[in-house]
VOGU-3710 file (C-alpha; in Angstrom, 3 decimals, decimal comma):
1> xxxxxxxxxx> -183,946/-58,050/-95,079  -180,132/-58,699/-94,692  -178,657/-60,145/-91,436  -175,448/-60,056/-90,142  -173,883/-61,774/-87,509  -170,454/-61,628/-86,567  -168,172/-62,211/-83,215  -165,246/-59,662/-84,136  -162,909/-60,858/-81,524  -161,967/-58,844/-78,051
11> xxxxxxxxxx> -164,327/-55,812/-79,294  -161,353/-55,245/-82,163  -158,717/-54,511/-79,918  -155,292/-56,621/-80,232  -156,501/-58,163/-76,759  -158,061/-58,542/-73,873  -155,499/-56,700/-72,403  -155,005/-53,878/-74,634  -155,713/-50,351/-73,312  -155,648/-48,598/-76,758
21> xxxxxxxxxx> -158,594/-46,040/-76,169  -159,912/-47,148/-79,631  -159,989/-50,667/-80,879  -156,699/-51,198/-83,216  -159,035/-53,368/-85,574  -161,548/-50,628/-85,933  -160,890/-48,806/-88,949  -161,243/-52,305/-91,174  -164,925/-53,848/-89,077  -165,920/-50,304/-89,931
31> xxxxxxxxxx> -164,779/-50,510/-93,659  -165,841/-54,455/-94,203  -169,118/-53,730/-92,516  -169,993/-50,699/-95,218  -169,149/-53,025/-97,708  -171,395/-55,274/-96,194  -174,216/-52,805/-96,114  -176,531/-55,389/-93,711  -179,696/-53,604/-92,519  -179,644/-55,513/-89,041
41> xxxxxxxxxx> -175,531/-55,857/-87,582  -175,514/-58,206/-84,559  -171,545/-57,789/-83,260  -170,733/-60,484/-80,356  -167,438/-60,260/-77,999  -167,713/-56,007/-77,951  -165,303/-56,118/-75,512  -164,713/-52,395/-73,753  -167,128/-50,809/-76,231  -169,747/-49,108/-73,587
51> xxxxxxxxxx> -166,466/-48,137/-71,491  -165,053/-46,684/-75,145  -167,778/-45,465/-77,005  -171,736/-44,127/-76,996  -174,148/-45,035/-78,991  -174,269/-41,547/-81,059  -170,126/-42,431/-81,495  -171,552/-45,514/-82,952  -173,954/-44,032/-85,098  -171,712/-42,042/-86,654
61> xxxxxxxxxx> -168,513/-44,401/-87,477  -171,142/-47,065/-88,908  -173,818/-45,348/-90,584  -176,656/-46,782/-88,904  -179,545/-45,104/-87,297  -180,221/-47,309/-84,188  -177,690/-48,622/-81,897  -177,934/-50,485/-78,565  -175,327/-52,329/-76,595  -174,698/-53,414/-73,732
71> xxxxxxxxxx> -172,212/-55,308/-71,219  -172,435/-59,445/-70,664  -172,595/-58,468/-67,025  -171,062/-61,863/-66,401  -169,614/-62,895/-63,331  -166,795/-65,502/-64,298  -165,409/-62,770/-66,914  -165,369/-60,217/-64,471  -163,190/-62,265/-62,336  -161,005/-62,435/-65,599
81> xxxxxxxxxx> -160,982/-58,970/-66,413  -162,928/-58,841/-69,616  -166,486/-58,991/-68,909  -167,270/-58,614/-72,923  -170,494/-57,470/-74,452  -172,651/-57,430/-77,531  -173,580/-54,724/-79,919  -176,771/-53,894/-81,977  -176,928/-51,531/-85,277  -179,809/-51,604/-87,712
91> xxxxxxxxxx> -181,442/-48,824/-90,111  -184,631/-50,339/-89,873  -187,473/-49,032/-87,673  -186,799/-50,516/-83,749  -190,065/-50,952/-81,488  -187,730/-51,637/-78,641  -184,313/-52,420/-77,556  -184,463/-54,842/-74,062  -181,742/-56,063/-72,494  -182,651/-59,523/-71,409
101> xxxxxxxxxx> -180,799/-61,643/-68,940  -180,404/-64,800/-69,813  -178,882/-67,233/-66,425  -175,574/-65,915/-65,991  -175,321/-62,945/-68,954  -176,862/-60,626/-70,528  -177,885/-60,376/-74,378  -180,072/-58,132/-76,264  -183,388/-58,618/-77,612  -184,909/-56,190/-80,724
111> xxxxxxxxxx> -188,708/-55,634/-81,774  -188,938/-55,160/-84,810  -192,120/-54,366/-86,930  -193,467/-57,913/-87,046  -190,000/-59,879/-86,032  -187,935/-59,664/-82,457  -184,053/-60,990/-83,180  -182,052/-62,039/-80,161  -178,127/-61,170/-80,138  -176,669/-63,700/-78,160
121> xxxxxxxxxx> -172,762/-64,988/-76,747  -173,607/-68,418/-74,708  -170,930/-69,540/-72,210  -167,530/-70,476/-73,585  -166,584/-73,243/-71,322  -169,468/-75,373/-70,264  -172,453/-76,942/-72,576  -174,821/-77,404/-69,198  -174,102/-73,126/-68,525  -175,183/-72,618/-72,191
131> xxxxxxxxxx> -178,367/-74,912/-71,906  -179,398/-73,296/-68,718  -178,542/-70,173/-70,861  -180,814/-71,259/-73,584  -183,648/-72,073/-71,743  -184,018/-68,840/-70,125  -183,996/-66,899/-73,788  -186,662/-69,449/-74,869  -188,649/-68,556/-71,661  -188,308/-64,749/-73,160
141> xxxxxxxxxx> -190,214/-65,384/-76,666  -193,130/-63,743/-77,354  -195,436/-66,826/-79,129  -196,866/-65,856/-82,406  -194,279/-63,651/-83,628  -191,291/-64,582/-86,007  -188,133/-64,840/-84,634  -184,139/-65,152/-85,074  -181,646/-66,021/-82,711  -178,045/-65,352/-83,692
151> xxxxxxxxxx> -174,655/-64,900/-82,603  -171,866/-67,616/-81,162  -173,331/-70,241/-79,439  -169,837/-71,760/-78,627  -171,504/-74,982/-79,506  -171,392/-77,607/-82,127  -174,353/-79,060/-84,063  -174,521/-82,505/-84,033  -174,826/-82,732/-87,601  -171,192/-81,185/-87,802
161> xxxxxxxxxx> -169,743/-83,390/-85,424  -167,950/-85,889/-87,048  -166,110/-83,745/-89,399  -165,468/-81,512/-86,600  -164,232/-84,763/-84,722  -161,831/-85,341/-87,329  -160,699/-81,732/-87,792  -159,722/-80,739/-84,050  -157,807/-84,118/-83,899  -155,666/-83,323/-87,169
171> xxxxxxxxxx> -155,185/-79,381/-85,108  -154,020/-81,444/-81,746  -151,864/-83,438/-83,185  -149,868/-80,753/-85,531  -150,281/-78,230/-82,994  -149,379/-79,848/-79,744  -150,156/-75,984/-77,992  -153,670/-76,534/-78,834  -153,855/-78,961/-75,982  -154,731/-76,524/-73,777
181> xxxxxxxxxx> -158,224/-75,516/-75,463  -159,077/-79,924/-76,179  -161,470/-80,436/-73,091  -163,469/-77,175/-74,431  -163,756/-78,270/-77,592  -165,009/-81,972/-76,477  -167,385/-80,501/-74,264  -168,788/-78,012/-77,364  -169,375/-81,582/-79,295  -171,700/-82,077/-77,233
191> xxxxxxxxxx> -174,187/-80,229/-79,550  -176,869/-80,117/-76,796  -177,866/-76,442/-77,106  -178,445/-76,627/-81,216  -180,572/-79,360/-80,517  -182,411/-78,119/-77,805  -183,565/-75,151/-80,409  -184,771/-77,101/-82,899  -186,781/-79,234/-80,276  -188,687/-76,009/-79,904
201> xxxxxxxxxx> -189,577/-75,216/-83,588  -186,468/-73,251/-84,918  -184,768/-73,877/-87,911  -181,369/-74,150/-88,395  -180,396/-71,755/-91,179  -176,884/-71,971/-91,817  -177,020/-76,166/-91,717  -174,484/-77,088/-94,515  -173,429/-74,124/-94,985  -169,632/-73,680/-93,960
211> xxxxxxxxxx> -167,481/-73,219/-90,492  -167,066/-70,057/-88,940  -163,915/-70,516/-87,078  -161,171/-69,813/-87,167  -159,672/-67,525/-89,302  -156,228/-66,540/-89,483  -156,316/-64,514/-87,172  -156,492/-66,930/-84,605  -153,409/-67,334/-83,026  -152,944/-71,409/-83,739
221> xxxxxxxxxx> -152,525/-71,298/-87,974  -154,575/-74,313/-88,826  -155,167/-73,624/-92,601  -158,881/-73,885/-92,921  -161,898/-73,126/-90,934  -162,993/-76,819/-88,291  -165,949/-75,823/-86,650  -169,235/-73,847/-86,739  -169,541/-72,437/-83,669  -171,946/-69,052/-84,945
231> xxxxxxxxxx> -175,554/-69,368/-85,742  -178,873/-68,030/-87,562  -182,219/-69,789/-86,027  -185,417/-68,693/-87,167  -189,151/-69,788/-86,607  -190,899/-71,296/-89,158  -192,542/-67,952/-90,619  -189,435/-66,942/-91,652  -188,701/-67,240/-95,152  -185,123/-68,117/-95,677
241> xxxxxxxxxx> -183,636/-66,284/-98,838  -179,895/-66,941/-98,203  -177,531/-67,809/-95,768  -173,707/-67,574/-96,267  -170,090/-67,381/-94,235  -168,594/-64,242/-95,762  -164,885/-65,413/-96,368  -161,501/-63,575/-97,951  -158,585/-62,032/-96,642  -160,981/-58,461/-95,757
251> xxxxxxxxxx> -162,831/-61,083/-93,066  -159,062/-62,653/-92,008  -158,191/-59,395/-91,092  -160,677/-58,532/-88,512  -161,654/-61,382/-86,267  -160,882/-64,836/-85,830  -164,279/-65,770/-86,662  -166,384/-65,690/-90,192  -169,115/-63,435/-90,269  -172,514/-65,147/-91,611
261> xxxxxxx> -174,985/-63,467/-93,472  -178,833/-64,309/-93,694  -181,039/-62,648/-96,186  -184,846/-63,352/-94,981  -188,836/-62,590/-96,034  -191,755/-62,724/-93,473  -193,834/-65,076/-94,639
//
Protein backbone atom coordinates (compact mmCIF):
# COMPACT_ATOMS: atom_id res chain seq x y z
CA UNK A 1 0.00 0.00 0.00
CA UNK A 2 1.49 3.43 -1.05
CA UNK A 3 0.96 6.60 1.08
CA UNK A 4 1.16 9.96 0.28
CA UNK A 5 1.24 12.88 2.23
CA UNK A 6 1.69 16.22 1.09
CA UNK A 7 0.76 20.02 2.31
CA UNK A 8 0.53 21.68 -1.31
CA UNK A 9 0.52 25.18 -0.10
CA UNK A 10 -2.76 27.68 -0.04
CA UNK A 11 -4.90 24.73 -1.79
CA UNK A 12 -2.50 25.55 -5.10
CA UNK A 13 -3.55 28.90 -5.58
CA UNK A 14 -0.72 31.77 -5.81
CA UNK A 15 -2.22 32.84 -2.28
CA UNK A 16 -4.29 33.19 0.27
CA UNK A 17 -5.65 35.94 -1.38
CA UNK A 18 -6.06 34.83 -4.81
CA UNK A 19 -9.61 34.62 -6.25
CA UNK A 20 -8.66 32.60 -9.40
CA UNK A 21 -11.81 30.23 -9.55
CA UNK A 22 -9.30 27.33 -10.07
CA UNK A 23 -6.07 26.93 -8.24
CA UNK A 24 -3.13 28.41 -10.63
CA UNK A 25 -0.91 25.39 -9.34
CA UNK A 26 -3.45 22.84 -10.33
CA UNK A 27 -2.61 21.54 -13.56
CA UNK A 28 1.12 20.36 -12.16
CA UNK A 29 -0.34 18.63 -8.26
CA UNK A 30 -2.63 16.98 -10.78
CA UNK A 31 0.24 15.88 -13.19
CA UNK A 32 2.99 15.10 -10.23
CA UNK A 33 0.33 13.25 -8.33
CA UNK A 34 -0.40 10.73 -11.55
CA UNK A 35 3.08 10.28 -11.66
CA UNK A 36 2.96 9.48 -8.23
CA UNK A 37 0.23 6.95 -8.65
CA UNK A 38 -0.24 6.62 -4.47
CA UNK A 39 -3.31 4.49 -3.65
CA UNK A 40 -4.13 6.64 -0.42
CA UNK A 41 -3.43 10.89 -1.24
CA UNK A 42 -3.67 12.81 2.06
CA UNK A 43 -3.45 16.77 0.69
CA UNK A 44 -3.10 19.32 3.81
CA UNK A 45 -3.64 23.32 3.46
CA UNK A 46 -6.75 22.70 0.61
CA UNK A 47 -7.39 26.05 0.94
CA UNK A 48 -10.91 27.14 -0.99
CA UNK A 49 -11.28 23.61 -2.37
CA UNK A 50 -15.01 22.74 -0.94
CA UNK A 51 -15.91 26.52 -1.96
CA UNK A 52 -14.16 25.52 -5.62
CA UNK A 53 -14.77 22.11 -6.27
CA UNK A 54 -17.04 18.71 -5.42
CA UNK A 55 -15.96 15.71 -4.78
CA UNK A 56 -17.15 14.11 -8.32
CA UNK A 57 -14.87 17.39 -9.81
CA UNK A 58 -12.26 15.71 -7.79
CA UNK A 59 -12.76 12.39 -8.92
CA UNK A 60 -12.43 13.18 -12.19
CA UNK A 61 -9.19 15.61 -12.42
CA UNK A 62 -7.30 12.91 -10.14
CA UNK A 63 -8.35 9.59 -11.06
CA UNK A 64 -9.35 8.32 -7.85
CA UNK A 65 -12.50 6.65 -6.85
CA UNK A 66 -13.13 8.03 -3.29
CA UNK A 67 -12.80 11.53 -2.25
CA UNK A 68 -13.67 13.35 1.00
CA UNK A 69 -12.73 16.78 2.20
CA UNK A 70 -13.56 19.00 4.25
CA UNK A 71 -12.97 22.63 5.83
CA UNK A 72 -10.49 23.17 9.15
CA UNK A 73 -13.51 24.95 10.53
CA UNK A 74 -11.00 26.90 12.57
CA UNK A 75 -11.72 29.90 14.33
CA UNK A 76 -8.34 31.96 14.36
CA UNK A 77 -8.15 31.38 10.38
CA UNK A 78 -11.46 32.51 9.90
CA UNK A 79 -10.64 35.70 11.53
CA UNK A 80 -7.74 35.72 8.88
CA UNK A 81 -9.65 34.94 5.98
CA UNK A 82 -8.38 31.55 5.01
CA UNK A 83 -9.91 29.01 7.11
CA UNK A 84 -7.92 26.11 5.00
CA UNK A 85 -8.85 22.48 4.81
CA UNK A 86 -7.67 18.99 4.07
CA UNK A 87 -8.38 16.63 1.28
CA UNK A 88 -8.74 12.77 1.01
CA UNK A 89 -8.38 10.58 -2.39
CA UNK A 90 -7.77 6.85 -2.38
CA UNK A 91 -8.76 3.90 -4.91
CA UNK A 92 -8.92 1.54 -2.27
CA UNK A 93 -12.17 0.28 -0.71
CA UNK A 94 -13.36 3.16 2.18
CA UNK A 95 -15.57 1.75 5.20
CA UNK A 96 -16.09 5.33 6.19
CA UNK A 97 -15.08 8.83 5.79
CA UNK A 98 -15.62 10.88 9.48
CA UNK A 99 -14.83 14.12 9.97
CA UNK A 100 -13.39 14.31 13.41
CA UNK A 101 -12.83 17.42 15.42
CA UNK A 102 -9.93 17.58 16.99
CA UNK A 103 -9.84 20.96 19.87
CA UNK A 104 -9.93 23.80 17.69
CA UNK A 105 -10.07 22.08 13.86
CA UNK A 106 -11.23 19.70 12.06
CA UNK A 107 -9.33 16.70 10.24
CA UNK A 108 -10.45 13.62 8.61
CA UNK A 109 -10.38 10.18 9.71
CA UNK A 110 -10.64 6.96 6.98
CA UNK A 111 -11.65 3.18 7.73
CA UNK A 112 -10.15 1.27 5.84
CA UNK A 113 -10.44 -2.62 5.56
CA UNK A 114 -8.33 -3.44 8.60
CA UNK A 115 -6.42 0.18 8.98
CA UNK A 116 -8.13 3.85 9.85
CA UNK A 117 -5.44 6.79 8.64
CA UNK A 118 -5.93 10.22 10.12
CA UNK A 119 -5.24 13.39 7.75
CA UNK A 120 -4.21 15.94 9.96
CA UNK A 121 -2.88 20.08 9.88
CA UNK A 122 -2.04 20.86 13.79
CA UNK A 123 -1.92 24.56 14.74
CA UNK A 124 0.74 26.71 13.11
CA UNK A 125 1.58 29.02 15.88
CA UNK A 126 1.45 27.43 19.26
CA UNK A 127 3.00 23.84 20.45
CA UNK A 128 0.41 23.80 23.69
CA UNK A 129 -2.78 24.34 20.72
CA UNK A 130 -1.20 21.36 18.84
CA UNK A 131 -0.83 19.12 22.05
CA UNK A 132 -4.31 19.87 23.12
CA UNK A 133 -4.87 19.08 19.36
CA UNK A 134 -3.16 15.80 19.66
CA UNK A 135 -4.70 14.56 22.52
CA UNK A 136 -8.11 14.83 21.30
CA UNK A 137 -7.17 12.62 17.92
CA UNK A 138 -5.59 10.07 20.32
CA UNK A 139 -8.90 10.12 22.35
CA UNK A 140 -10.52 9.19 18.69
CA UNK A 141 -8.51 5.74 18.08
CA UNK A 142 -10.21 2.78 17.86
CA UNK A 143 -7.70 0.20 20.10
CA UNK A 144 -6.80 -2.89 18.27
CA UNK A 145 -6.72 -1.65 14.88
CA UNK A 146 -3.57 -0.40 12.89
CA UNK A 147 -3.19 2.99 12.39
CA UNK A 148 -1.36 6.08 10.57
CA UNK A 149 -1.39 9.54 11.35
CA UNK A 150 -0.04 11.91 8.72
CA UNK A 151 0.10 15.27 7.46
CA UNK A 152 2.03 18.65 8.91
CA UNK A 153 2.31 18.65 12.36
CA UNK A 154 4.03 22.14 12.30
CA UNK A 155 6.29 20.60 14.84
CA UNK A 156 9.82 19.50 15.21
CA UNK A 157 11.06 16.13 16.51
CA UNK A 158 13.41 16.35 19.03
CA UNK A 159 15.70 14.14 17.37
CA UNK A 160 15.96 16.88 14.53
CA UNK A 161 16.50 19.62 16.73
CA UNK A 162 19.88 20.45 16.79
CA UNK A 163 20.47 20.46 13.16
CA UNK A 164 17.35 22.31 12.83
CA UNK A 165 18.87 24.70 15.59
CA UNK A 166 21.72 25.30 13.49
CA UNK A 167 19.86 25.62 10.18
CA UNK A 168 17.14 28.40 11.09
CA UNK A 169 20.06 30.40 12.69
CA UNK A 170 22.27 30.29 9.37
CA UNK A 171 18.37 31.43 7.51
CA UNK A 172 18.10 34.46 10.28
CA UNK A 173 21.12 35.65 9.92
CA UNK A 174 21.38 35.73 5.84
CA UNK A 175 17.88 36.54 5.64
CA UNK A 176 17.28 39.25 8.15
CA UNK A 177 13.20 39.19 6.74
CA UNK A 178 12.94 35.87 8.25
CA UNK A 179 12.79 37.54 11.61
CA UNK A 180 9.40 37.79 11.49
CA UNK A 181 8.58 33.87 11.44
CA UNK A 182 11.84 33.21 14.54
CA UNK A 183 9.46 32.99 17.67
CA UNK A 184 7.34 30.27 15.54
CA UNK A 185 10.00 28.39 14.71
CA UNK A 186 11.48 28.34 18.49
CA UNK A 187 8.26 27.45 19.74
CA UNK A 188 7.98 24.33 16.92
CA UNK A 189 11.51 23.13 18.65
CA UNK A 190 9.78 22.40 21.17
CA UNK A 191 9.10 18.88 19.73
CA UNK A 192 6.40 18.17 22.37
CA UNK A 193 3.68 16.81 20.06
CA UNK A 194 6.19 14.07 18.20
CA UNK A 195 6.96 12.97 21.47
CA UNK A 196 3.77 12.83 22.91
CA UNK A 197 2.93 10.14 19.91
CA UNK A 198 5.46 7.96 20.47
CA UNK A 199 4.64 7.96 24.31
CA UNK A 200 1.50 6.27 23.10
CA UNK A 201 2.96 3.41 20.93
CA UNK A 202 3.45 5.05 17.41
CA UNK A 203 6.34 4.87 15.45
CA UNK A 204 7.98 7.44 13.84
CA UNK A 205 8.37 6.46 10.19
CA UNK A 206 10.10 9.03 8.41
CA UNK A 207 12.94 9.40 11.48
CA UNK A 208 16.19 10.04 9.45
CA UNK A 209 14.76 10.35 6.63
CA UNK A 210 15.08 14.02 5.17
CA UNK A 211 13.30 17.67 5.77
CA UNK A 212 10.24 18.55 4.20
CA UNK A 213 10.45 22.24 4.12
CA UNK A 214 10.93 24.39 2.34
CA UNK A 215 11.17 24.22 -1.12
CA UNK A 216 11.74 26.87 -3.46
CA UNK A 217 8.84 27.87 -3.59
CA UNK A 218 8.87 29.38 -0.40
CA UNK A 219 9.19 32.85 -0.64
CA UNK A 220 12.66 33.25 1.63
CA UNK A 221 15.38 31.24 -0.96
CA UNK A 222 17.35 29.37 1.63
CA UNK A 223 19.03 26.72 -0.66
CA UNK A 224 18.17 23.50 1.03
CA UNK A 225 15.38 22.03 2.94
CA UNK A 226 15.95 22.96 7.48
CA UNK A 227 13.23 21.32 9.02
CA UNK A 228 10.79 18.36 9.06
CA UNK A 229 7.77 19.66 9.88
CA UNK A 230 5.39 16.63 7.88
CA UNK A 231 4.90 13.24 9.30
CA UNK A 232 3.99 9.35 8.86
CA UNK A 233 3.14 7.61 12.45
CA UNK A 234 2.02 4.22 12.50
CA UNK A 235 1.18 1.56 15.26
CA UNK A 236 3.26 -1.15 15.71
CA UNK A 237 1.27 -3.65 13.30
CA UNK A 238 2.26 -1.76 10.62
CA UNK A 239 4.91 -3.06 8.58
CA UNK A 240 7.05 -0.30 7.30
CA UNK A 241 8.25 -1.00 3.60
CA UNK A 242 9.57 2.51 2.73
CA UNK A 243 9.44 5.90 3.60
CA UNK A 244 10.87 8.76 1.44
CA UNK A 245 10.67 12.86 0.78
CA UNK A 246 9.92 12.94 -2.94
CA UNK A 247 12.37 15.78 -4.12
CA UNK A 248 13.21 17.52 -7.81
CA UNK A 249 12.28 20.51 -9.50
CA UNK A 250 8.41 18.66 -10.45
CA UNK A 251 7.94 18.88 -6.29
CA UNK A 252 9.65 22.74 -6.31
CA UNK A 253 7.08 23.64 -8.49
CA UNK A 254 4.02 22.92 -6.57
CA UNK A 255 4.28 23.64 -2.89
CA UNK A 256 6.69 24.87 -0.57
CA UNK A 257 6.73 21.69 1.17
CA UNK A 258 8.19 17.99 0.13
CA UNK A 259 5.74 15.46 -0.27
CA UNK A 260 6.64 12.08 1.74
CA UNK A 261 5.80 8.84 0.65
CA UNK A 262 5.24 5.62 2.86
CA UNK A 263 4.90 2.25 1.32
CA UNK A 264 3.36 -0.16 4.20
CA UNK A 265 2.15 -4.12 4.88
CA UNK A 266 -0.34 -5.10 7.70
CA UNK A 267 1.35 -7.23 9.66
Amino acid sequence: MKILSWNIMSGGFSSYDSLAKTPERLDLLVSTLKSINADFVSLVDTHRWTEVFTPEDLKKMFGYENVYMVKLEDERLKIKGHDNGVTVLTRLPVNKFETIRIFSRNAIKTSLEGLDVFTTYLDDLSEDTRLVQSDSLLNQITTGTPTIITGDLNTIDEVDVEEAKRQIETMLIEHPESKAIEPILKEMMRGEVTRKFRENGFVDMGVGKGCTFPSTLFPIKVGQPIARFDYGFCTPDIKIENFEVLKGSEFDQVSDHFPIKMEIWLK
